[in-house]
N, C-alpha and C positions, 0 to 999 in steps of 0.2 A: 706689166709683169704677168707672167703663165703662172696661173694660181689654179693648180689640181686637186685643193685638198677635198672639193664636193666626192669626187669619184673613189677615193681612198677611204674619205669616212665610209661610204659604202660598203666596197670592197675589197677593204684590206682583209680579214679575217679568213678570204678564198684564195688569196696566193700566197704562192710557196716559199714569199718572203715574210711571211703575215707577222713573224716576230721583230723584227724590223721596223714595221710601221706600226705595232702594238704601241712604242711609248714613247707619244707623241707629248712635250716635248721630254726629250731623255735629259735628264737634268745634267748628264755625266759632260755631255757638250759643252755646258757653261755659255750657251750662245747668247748676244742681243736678241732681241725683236727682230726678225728682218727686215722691217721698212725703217729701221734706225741704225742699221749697221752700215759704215761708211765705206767700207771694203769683204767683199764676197767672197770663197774659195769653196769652188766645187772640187773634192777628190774622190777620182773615177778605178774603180777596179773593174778592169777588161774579162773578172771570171765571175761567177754567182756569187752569194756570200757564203752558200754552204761550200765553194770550194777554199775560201781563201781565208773564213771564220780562224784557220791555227797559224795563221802570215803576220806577217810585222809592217810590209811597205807602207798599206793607208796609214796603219798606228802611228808610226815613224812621219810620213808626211803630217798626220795631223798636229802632231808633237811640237816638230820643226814650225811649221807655222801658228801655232796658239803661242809660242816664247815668241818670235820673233815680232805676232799682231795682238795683244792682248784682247782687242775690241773686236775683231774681225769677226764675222760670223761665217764657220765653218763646218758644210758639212762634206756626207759621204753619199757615192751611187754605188750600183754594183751592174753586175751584167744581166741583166731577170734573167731566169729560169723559162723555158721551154712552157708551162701554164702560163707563166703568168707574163711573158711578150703577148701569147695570144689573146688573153683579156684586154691588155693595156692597146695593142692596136686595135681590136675590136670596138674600144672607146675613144681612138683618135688621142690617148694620150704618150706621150713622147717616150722613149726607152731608155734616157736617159735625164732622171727625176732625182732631185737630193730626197734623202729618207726620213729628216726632219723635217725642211722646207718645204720638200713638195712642189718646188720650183724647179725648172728644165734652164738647161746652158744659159738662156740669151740672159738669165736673171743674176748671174753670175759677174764678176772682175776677173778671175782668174780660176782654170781648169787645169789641175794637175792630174795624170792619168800616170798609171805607174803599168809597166809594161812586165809578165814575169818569164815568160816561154812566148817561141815564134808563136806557134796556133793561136795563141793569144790575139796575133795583129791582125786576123779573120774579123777581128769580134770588133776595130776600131771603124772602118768603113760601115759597117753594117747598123752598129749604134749611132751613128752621125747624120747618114742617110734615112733613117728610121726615127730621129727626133728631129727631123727638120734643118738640122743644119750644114749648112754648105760644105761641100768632105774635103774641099781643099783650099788653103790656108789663104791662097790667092783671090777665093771667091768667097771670102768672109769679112765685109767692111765692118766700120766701128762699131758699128753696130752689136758686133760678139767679142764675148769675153776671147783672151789671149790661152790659147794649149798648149799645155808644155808636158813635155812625156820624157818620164826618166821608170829607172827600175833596173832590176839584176838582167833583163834583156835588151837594156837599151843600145848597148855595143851592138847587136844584132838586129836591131828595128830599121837598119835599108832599107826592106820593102816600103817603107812609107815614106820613103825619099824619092824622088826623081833626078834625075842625071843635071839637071840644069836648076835644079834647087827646091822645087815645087815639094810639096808638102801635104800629110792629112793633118800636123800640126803645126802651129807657127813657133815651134821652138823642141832640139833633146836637149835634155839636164843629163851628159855623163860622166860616169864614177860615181865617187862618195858624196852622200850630200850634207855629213851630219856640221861642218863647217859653211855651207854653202846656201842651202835650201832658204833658211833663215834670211842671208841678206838677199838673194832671188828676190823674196816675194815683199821684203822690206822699200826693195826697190821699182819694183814694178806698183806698189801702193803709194810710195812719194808723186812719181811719175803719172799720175793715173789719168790726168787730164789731158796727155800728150797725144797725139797718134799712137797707135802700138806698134807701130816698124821702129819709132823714136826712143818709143820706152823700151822697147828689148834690148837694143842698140848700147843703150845707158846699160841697161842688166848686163848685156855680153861684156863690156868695156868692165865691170868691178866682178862679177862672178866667174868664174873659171870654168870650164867644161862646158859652158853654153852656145850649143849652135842654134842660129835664125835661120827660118827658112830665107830660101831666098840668095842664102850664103854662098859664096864662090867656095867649091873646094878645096882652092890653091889657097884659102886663108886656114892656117891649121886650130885646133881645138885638141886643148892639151886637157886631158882627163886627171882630174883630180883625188889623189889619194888622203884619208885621213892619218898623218903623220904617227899620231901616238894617243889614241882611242882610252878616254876617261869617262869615269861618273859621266859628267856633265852632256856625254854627248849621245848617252843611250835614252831611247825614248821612255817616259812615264809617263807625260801630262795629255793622254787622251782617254775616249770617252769608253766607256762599258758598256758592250753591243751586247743587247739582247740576244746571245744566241748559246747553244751548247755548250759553248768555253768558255763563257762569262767567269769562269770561278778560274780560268788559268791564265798566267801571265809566261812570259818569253823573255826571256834574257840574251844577249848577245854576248858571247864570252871570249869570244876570237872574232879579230877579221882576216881575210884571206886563205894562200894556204901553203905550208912548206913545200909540198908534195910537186911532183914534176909530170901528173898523168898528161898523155899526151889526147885525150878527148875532157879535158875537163873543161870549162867555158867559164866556170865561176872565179877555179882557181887559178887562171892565168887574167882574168878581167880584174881581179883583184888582191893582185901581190900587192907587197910582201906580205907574209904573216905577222901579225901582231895577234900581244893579248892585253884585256883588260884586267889591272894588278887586282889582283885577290882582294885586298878591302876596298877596291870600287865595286866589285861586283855582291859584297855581304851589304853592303851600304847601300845602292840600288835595289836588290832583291828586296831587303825591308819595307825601303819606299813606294815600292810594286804592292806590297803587299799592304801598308797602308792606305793607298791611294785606290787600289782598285778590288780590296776585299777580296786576293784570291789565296787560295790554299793549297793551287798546288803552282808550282815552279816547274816551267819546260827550260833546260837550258840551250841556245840554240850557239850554234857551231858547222862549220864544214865538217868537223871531227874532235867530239866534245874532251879527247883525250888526251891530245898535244898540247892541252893548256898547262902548267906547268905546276898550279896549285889545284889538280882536279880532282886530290884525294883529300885534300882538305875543306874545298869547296862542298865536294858529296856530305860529306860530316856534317858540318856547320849550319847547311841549307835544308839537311833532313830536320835538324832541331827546330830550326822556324817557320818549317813548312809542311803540312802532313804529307804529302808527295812531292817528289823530286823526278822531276822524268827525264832522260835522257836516250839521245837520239844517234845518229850517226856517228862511227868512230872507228879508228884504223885498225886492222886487225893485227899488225906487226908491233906497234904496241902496245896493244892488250895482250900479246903473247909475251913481251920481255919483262914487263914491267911486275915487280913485285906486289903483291896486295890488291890491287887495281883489278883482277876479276872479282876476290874478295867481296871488295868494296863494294862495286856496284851490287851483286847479289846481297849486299849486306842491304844497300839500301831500296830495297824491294823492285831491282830491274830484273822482270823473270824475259821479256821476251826482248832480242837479240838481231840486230840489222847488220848484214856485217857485204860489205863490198867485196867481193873476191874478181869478178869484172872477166878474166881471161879464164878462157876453159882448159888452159893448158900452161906450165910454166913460161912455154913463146912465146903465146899471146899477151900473156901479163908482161911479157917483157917487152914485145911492142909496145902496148899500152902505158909501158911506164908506172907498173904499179907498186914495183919495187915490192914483191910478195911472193916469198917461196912459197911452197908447196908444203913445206916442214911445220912453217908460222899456220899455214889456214888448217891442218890438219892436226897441231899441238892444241890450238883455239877450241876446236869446236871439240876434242876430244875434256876438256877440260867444261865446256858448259853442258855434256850431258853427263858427266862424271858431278858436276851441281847442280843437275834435275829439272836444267832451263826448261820452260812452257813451252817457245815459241825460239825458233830460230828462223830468219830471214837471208836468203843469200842472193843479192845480189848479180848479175853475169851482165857483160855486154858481148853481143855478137859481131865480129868484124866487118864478114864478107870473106877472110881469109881463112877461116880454120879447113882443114887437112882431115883425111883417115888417122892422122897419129895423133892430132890432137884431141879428134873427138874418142878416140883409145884409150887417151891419156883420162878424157874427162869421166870413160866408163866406167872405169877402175878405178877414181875418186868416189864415184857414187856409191858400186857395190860394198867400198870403205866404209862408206857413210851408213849403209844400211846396214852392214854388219856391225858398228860402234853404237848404231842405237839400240839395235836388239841388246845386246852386252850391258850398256848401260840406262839407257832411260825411254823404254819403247812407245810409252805414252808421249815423247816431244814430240813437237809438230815443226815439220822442216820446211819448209815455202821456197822451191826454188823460183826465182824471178829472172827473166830475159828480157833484154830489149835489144831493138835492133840499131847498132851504131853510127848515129847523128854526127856527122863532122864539121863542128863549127868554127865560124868566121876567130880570129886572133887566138887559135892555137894551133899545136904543128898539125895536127890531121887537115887543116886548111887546104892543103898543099898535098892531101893525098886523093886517091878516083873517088869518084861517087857510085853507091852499089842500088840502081834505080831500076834495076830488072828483076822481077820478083821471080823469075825462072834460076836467078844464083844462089838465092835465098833457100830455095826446097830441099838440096841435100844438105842444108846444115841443118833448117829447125827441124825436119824430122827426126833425123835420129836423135836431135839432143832431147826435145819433148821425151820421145819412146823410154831414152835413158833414165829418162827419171822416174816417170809412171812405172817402169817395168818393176824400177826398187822400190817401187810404194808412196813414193814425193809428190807433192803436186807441184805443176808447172804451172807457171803464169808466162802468157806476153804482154810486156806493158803497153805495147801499142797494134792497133791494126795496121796492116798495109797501107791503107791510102791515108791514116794518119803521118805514119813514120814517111812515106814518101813525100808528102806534102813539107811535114817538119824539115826536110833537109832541102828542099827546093827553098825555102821561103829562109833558110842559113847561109845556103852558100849561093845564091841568085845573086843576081847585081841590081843596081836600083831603077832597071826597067821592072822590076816587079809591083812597079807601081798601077802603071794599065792593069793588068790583070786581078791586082789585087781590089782595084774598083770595080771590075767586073767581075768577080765573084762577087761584094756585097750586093751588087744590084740583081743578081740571081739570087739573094737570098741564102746564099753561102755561109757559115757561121760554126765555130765551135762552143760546145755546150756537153761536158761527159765523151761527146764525140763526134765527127767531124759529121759533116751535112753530106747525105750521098749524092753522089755527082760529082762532089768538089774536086776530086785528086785529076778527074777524066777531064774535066773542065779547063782543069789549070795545065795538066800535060797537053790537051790539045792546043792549049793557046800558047803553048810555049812551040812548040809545033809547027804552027803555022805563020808562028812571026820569027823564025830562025832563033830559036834561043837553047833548042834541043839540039846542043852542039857537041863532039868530041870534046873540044876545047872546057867543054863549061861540065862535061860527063866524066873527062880523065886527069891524069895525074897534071899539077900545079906547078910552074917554077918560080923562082923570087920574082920574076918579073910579072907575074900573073896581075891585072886591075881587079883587085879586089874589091867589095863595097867599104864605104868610109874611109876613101883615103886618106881625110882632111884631121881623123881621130890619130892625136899622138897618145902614144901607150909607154908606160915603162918598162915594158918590155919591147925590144926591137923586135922585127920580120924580120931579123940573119939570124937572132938566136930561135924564134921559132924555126925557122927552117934546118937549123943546124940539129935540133930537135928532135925532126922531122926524120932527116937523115940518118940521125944516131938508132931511132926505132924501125926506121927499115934494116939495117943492119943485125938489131935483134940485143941494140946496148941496152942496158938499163943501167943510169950512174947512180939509184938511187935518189933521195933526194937533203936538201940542206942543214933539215932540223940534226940537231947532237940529242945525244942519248945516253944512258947509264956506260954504254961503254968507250964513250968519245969524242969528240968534238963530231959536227958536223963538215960536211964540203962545197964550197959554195960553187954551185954551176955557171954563176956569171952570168945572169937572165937579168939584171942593170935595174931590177927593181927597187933598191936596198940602199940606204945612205950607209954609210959606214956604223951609225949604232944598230941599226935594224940587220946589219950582219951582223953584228957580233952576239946582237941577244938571240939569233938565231943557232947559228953554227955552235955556242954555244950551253945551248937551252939542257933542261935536265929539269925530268920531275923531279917537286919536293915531297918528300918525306913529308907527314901531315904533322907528327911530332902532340906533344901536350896529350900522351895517352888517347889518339883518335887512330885506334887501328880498328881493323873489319870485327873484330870481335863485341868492342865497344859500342859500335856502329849499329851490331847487330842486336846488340840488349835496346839500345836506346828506340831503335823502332819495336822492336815488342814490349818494350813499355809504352811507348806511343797508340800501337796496337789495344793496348788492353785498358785504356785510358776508358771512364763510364764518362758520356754526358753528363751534362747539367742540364733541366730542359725550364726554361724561363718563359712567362707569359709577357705577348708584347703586342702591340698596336700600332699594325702600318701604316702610314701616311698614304690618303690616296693616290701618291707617285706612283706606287706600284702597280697599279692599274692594269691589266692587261699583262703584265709582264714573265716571262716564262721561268718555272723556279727557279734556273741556276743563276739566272739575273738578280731576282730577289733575295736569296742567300749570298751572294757576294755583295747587294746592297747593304746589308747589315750587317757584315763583318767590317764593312767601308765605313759604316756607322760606328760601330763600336771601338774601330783601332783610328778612327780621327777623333774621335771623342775621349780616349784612353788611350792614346798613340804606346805609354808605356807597357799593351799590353802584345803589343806585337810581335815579341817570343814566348809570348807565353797563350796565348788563343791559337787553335788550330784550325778549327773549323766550324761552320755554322750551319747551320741547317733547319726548313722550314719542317714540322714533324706532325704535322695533324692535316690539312688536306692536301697534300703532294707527295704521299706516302701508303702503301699496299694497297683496299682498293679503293681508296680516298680518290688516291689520282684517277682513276677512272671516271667519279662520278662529280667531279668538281672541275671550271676549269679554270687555267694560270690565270695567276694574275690578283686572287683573292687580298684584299683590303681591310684592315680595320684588327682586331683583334685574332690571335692563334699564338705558339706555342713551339718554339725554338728548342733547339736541340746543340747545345755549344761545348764543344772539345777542348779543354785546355790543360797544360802540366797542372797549373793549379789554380782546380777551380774556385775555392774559396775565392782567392787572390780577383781572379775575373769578377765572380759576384758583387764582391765587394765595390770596384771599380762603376760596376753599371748602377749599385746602389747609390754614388755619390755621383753620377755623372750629369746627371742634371738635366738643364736645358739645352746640353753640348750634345743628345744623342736626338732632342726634337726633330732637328732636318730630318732627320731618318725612320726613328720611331718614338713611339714610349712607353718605356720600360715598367713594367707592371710589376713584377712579382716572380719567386721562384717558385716552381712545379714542381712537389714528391712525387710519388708514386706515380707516374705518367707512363703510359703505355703508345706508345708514336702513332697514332691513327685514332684513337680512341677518344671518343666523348660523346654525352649523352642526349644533349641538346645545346643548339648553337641558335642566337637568332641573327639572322641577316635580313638587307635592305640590297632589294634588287634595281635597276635603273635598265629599264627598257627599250627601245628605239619602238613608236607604236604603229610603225608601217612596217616591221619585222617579225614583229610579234603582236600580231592584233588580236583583239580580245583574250589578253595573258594570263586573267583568272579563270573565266572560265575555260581555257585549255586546260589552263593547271588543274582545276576539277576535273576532266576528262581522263588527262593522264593520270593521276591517282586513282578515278577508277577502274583506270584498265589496269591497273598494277594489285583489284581488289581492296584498295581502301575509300569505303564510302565515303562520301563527304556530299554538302549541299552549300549553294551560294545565296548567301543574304545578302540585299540593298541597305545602307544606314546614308541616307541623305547620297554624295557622290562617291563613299566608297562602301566597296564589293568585301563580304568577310566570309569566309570558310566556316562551317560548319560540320567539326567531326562528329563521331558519334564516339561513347568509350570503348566500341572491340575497335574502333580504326583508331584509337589514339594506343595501343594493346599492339600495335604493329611497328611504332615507332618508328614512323616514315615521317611523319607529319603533325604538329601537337597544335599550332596558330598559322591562320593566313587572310593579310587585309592587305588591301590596295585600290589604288585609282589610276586614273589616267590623268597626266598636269600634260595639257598641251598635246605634244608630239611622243612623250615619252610614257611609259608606266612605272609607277613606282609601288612597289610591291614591297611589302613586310610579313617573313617564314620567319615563324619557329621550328626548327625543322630535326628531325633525329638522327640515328647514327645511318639509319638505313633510307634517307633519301638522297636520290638520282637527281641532281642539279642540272649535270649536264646531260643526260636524259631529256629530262623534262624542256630544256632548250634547243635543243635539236629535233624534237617532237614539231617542232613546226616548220621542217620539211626539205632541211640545206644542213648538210654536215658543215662543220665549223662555225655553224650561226652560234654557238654559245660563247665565242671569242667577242661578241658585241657588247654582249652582257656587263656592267659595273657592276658587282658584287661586293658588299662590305658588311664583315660579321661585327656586330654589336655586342654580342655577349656569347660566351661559351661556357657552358658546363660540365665538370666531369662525369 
């Protein structure tokens, strides 16, 4: 077995995944021992962590397989970041490393890699060929674990297929997996002692949507939808990643999507729409917040407003949650819907994402967006008329717009400019553009490709100019040879295999943004091995060999192309869902058993009812608002170790609501209040142990108190609960003593540094010898400074251990970074002993 952890203990605290490897073992895992766990599962994300830290896939995979393996030990990798590939090759170790184990592929049973955007599959050759392991399926005996790659772009993941079956994985997982995932990897665990052609064979034969490399096309692979989406099948039971979102959790509240756009890839990948009934998602939400100590709630959706209880959800989930975030959602129904702008500005949503996509009523009507002109221009005159912060608009660019439409889009902006002045000149408007991706299993399938950037110049000019001119800022979401690359590697066939190994062996890769070279790279080889074809550059007919022919879909290739047809035409039917004024119309897209029509066509928000209108809504958060802490003394367990604050405030709200589960509407938020706060944080660093001084939100705090007072040895896992704080001021105390733990080949001779740097800071001191340990010597104008009141320590072995009495105004992480490498003070064990006010 590949055991890296010499290299990490080193130098984890210098890459830019440092919080990740900070806490080691993260208890949130529940893992075995590794040399005692009987089945493995590496789960690989193809992006960094700082991109994919607010995603659900790995959570979801890790979810699915801890129900399904109770024993298994399972962790997670990520894609490293740009730093820190290059340290890790510089050390010869692999780029693909679990983040608890420390272990690379070969030590593994089973690798699930979850796929989310093409660019993405840059990143799968390149991590394989860069940890040693053989990049195709064919050229990897028993010797490696079995890969199997699923994710919201796995319809799209051809390129890593070959026309005769060859493979960078020996297996997709497509469609839904939240029925599936489970018996996967139950079965490939039974199996384990088999060949792995044998054990897949056995998985494809009971799982649904699994292709094996290797597989003949002409055997079809029927794509698995989740029929009717409960509790039981949203994820909760994973770990809590040290990272900035550590205190948020994610709720699924829909799958699918009514909507009939004709570039959408999600929502035709994943008809019909469903939702999850209103008491699974209050009941879930709780358990979220039990389980993982978070305080605020994302709720996640195609379009968080087609749910049908989403004004009672808003309500319900502000009361047990101090924030409620909410994300993407249709603008035609926030324009009809009664209460529902209200609401959400009730429930503190000031900034605003709103899809509008066509710059002109055509275009939208190509695109199938089903959005006057009337709806996006009622919307947005309505959120600076309520003082919105931030408004976000959405556009996709064709390849098609005209002088009339970009006329048309003029004279929406000059609208825009004029409506802000009028009503709210301080909001900030974010026009966003990107340039239009036509992907595989929808109707644009079937439409040209615009891969000449010479077509592209009369349109983004003047649309930028339009905006800047009235004061807007313009974004493009993608470069050139990004968006080109992304639509070669969508609508390519699955020769995009060659090439796609010859970019990773040039070192090819996305990371923030694509590798220069790569677009030139990949066009020239397309180039010279006939692939830059009319055929593969212009328009589509049904008879077109698309990639994956062998994926059955619930939707046919007659209705996308009927689709297709209808949007060149310039139809737009609208699309399925009912509404306040109607039943819906079903387009006949063959996704939908007869109940999933009817709850569709005809769907209708509810009324929230029991006194929860926006008014109510909006007292209850400015009572929440004006809520004082309680600030209570407590004593971390050295788990926290290293750990970054929003980690350790969700630890101990996770503490507090499993040890008092009843207090889970009524505690809102936790928070570490004496060194991770004003300029505490500066001079201290994450991760402090042992004694400090909480800061906890609840309706009623007596009620909380009380609970932690009787809580016993039920809150030990986590801390122990000392006492409550009057008069506390959040950074404030007078002396604190701590116990430092050193590494003494990082910090050599660590008192007498320390003596140095307190002189250079003006506080004299002198160092006495008493048999093997070193003691400080202040004088009374340097204890008059209140930097520093006591200091003794030795050296045991390899380490220093050091004991500061230390004051309001000593520099901890100063003084550790004083020996000569920024982030050297993330080495540091630090645990306070005693604090005084």
């Amino acid at each position: 077995m590949a055991d890296h952890n010499s290299f990490f203990d080193r130098e984890w605290p210098f890459l830019q995944m440092a919080d990740l490897y900070a806490l080691r073992p993260n208890p949130t895992f529940r893992n075995p021992p590794f040399e005692a766990a009987d089945f493995r599962v590496l789960i690989v994300r193809l992006s960094p962590f700082r991109d994919v830290d607010r995603s659900l896939p790995h959570l979801f995979l890790f979810d699915a397989v801890r129900r399904a393996l109770p024993e298994a030990y399972i962790d997670l990798a990520f894609f490293p970041p740009r730093h820190d590939r290059e340290r890790l090759e510089q050390a010869s170790i692999p780029l693909l490393v679990g983040v608890q184990s420390l272990r690379s592929v070969e030590d593994f049973d089973l690798v699930l890699i979850s796929n989310a955007y093409s660019l993405e599959l840059l990143n799968l050759p390149y991590l394989l060929l860069r940890s040693g392991v053989p990049p195709l399926a064919s050229q990897r005996d028993e010797r490696w674990p079995i890969l199997l790659l699923g994710g919201s772009n796995a319809t799209a993941a051809h390129p890593i297929v070959a026309e005769d079956g060859e493979s960078l994985v020996d297996g997709i997982f497509f469609g839904e997996g939240e029925e599936w995932v489970g018996r996967l990897v139950c079965s490939l665990r039974e199996a384990k002692d088999l060949p792995k052609r044998e054990r897949l064979a056995r998985a494809a034969a009971r799982v649904k949507g699994l292709w094996r490399a290797g597989q003949s096309f002409d055997e079809p692979v029927e794509k698995p939808i989740l029929p009717t989406p409960r509790a039981e099948h949203l994820p909760v039971d994973y770990p809590l990643l040290p990272g900035p979102e550590a205190g948020t959790a994610r709720l699924q509240i829909t799958y699918g999507c009514p909507a009939f756009c004709t570039f959408c890839f999600e929502g035709y990948d994943r008809r019909p729409y469903r939702e999850v009934p209103l008491e699974d998602v209050l009941a879930v939400a709780r358990r979220l917040k039990r389980t993982h100590g978070c305080d605020t709630l994302e709720l996640y959706s195609f379009n968080f407003n087609t749910h049908r209880d989403i004004l009672t959800l808003l309500f319900d989930l502000s009361r047990t949650f101090d924030r409620v975030g909410l994300k993407s959602q249709r603008v035609d129904i926030l324009y009809r819907t009664p209460g529902l702008l209200e609401m959400e500005m009730a429930a503190e949503k000031r900034s605003f994402t709103l899809g509008i996509e066509g710059v002109s009523e055509r275009l939208r009507a190509w695109l199938h967006k089903s959005l006057p002109t009337e709806m996006v221009e009622g919307v947005l005159d309505r959120l600076l008329r309520e003082r919105a912060r931030q408004v976000k608009l959405f556009y996709l660019l064709t390849g098609y717009e005209t002088e009339a439409d970009l006329a048309e889009f003029r004279g929406f902006v000059r609208w825009l400019k004029d409506l802000r002045r009028r009503h709210h000149p301080t909001t900030r408007i974010v026009f966003s553009f990107g340039l239009l991706v036509r992907m595989p299993f929808t109707p644009l399938q079937f439409d040209r490709l615009f891969l000449d950037p010479e077509e592209w110049k009369p349109i983004l000019g003047p649309t930028k100019s339009i905006c800047e001119t009235s004061g807007f800022e313009f974004r493009l979401a993608a470069p050139w040879d990004e968006y080109a690359t992304s639509q070669v590697l969508a609508m390519g066939g699955h020769w995009l295999l060659e090439p796609l190994l010859m970019l990773a062996e040039q070192g090819h890769h996305y990371d923030e943004r694509l590798t220069p070279g790569c677009w030139e790279s990949l066009r020239g080889w397309m180039v010279d091995h006939g692939r830059w074809t009319p055929d593969f550059l212009g328009e589509k007919g049904l008879g077109y060999p698309f990639a994956f022919s062998f994926l059955r879909s619930n939707v046919s290739t007659e209705f996308l192309y009927r689709q297709y047809r209808r949007a060149r035409e310039g139809v737009d039917e609208g699309y399925c869902l009912g509404n306040e004024d109607g039943p819906g119309r079903c387009l006949g897209c063959g996704a939908c058993t007869d109940a999933q029509r009817r709850a569709i066509t005809g769907h209708r928000l509810r009324p929230p009812g029991d006194g929860r209108s926006p008014a109510r809504l909006r007292e209850l958060v400015r009572a929440k608002r004006r809520l004082k802490p309680v600030y209570v003394r407590l004593c971390l367990s050295p788990i926290v170790a290293g750990a970054p604050p929003e980690w350790v405030n969700a630890w101990v709200m996770r503490g507090v609501l499993q040890a008092c589960p009843e207090q889970v509407d009524n505690l809102l938020s936790a928070r570490e209040s004496l060194f991770t706060v004003g300029e505490n944080r500066k001079r201290y660093p994450p991760g402090l142990y042992g004694e400090t001084l909480f800061a906890f939100r609840a309706w009623d705090a007596e009620a909380l108190l009380e609970a932690l007072a009787t809580a016993g040895d039920r809150l030990q896992e986590f801390f122990d609960y000392l006492s409550p704080v009057e008069d506390f001021e959040p950074g404030r105390f007078s002396r604190a003593t701590m116990e430092l733990d050193l590494p003494a080949d990082r910090f050599p001779d660590a008192l007498h540094r320390l003596r140095d740097f307190l002189r250079a800071g003006y506080v004299p001191c002198n160092l006495r010898r008493e048999g093997d340990r070193l003691h400080l010597d202040l004088p009374p104008r340097a204890l008059r400074k209140r930097v520093l009141f006591k200091g003794e320590g030795r050296r045991e072995g390899d380490r220093y251990r050091l004991r500061l009495e230390v004051g309001p105004k000593f520099d901890l992480r100063g003084f550790l970074r004083s020996f000569g490498q920024p982030r050297l003070d993330r080495l540091a064990r630090v645990g306070v002993l005693d604090i005084a006010g």
